[in-house]
C-alpha positions in Angstrom: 134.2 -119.2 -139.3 136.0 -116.7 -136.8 134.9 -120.0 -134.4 137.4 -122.7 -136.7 139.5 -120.4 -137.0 140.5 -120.2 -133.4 140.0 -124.2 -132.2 142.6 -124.3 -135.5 145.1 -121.8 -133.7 144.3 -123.3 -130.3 145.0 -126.9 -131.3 147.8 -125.9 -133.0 149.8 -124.6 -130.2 148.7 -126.8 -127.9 149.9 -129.9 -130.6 153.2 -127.5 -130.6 154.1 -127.1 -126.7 153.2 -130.8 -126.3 155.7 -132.0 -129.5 158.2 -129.4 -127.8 158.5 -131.0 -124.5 160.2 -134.0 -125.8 163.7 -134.1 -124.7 165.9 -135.0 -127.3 168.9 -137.4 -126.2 172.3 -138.0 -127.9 172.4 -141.6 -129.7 174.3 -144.6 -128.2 177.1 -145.1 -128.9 177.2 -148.6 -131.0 174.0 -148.6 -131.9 172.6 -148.2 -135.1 171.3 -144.3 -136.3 168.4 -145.6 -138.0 169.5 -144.1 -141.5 168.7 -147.4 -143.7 165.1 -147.5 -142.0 164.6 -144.0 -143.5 165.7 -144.7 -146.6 163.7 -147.6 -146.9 160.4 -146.0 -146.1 158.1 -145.6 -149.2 156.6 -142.4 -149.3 154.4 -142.8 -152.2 151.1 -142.5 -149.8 151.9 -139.2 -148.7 152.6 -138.3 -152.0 149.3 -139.5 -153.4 147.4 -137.7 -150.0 149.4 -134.4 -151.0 148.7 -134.4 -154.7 144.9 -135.0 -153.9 144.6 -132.5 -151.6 146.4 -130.2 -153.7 143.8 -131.2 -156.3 141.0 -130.4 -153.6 141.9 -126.8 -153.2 142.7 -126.0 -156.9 138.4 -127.4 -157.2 137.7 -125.6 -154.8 139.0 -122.7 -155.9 137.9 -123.2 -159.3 134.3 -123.7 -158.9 134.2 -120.8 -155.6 130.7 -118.8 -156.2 131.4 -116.8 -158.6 128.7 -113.9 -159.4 128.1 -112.9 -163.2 126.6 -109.1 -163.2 125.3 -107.8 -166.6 124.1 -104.6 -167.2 122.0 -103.1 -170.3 122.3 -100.0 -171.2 119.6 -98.1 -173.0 
């Protein structure tokens, strides 16, 4: 686990640095911003994708292992 744990962290920066590096320019002037395109986008995967995974880790949670102890006294 401690193993996951750390190639998660790892990649994680690594994925951050590298998306950080992109230079970010000024738009052109006379040319469109792209607004309509993101307006336009249907988002209704990502919203199934997100509502199943937060359906994964509520069963997850839900059936975790548990341990019952009963004791008798006498």
């Amino acid at each position: 686990m401690r193993t996951f744990v750390a190639a998660t962290v790892a990649a994680t920066l690594i994925a951050t640095s590298a998306l950080a590096a992109v230079t970010v320019s000024p738009l052109p002037s006379g040319k469109p911003a792209g607004v309509k395109k993101a307006q336009d986008a249907d988002n209704t995967v990502w919203w199934v994708v997100g509502l199943g995974a937060v359906a994964a880790g509520v069963g997850l949670v839900a059936s975790g292992n548990t341990t019952v102890v009963t004791t008798t006294t006498k």
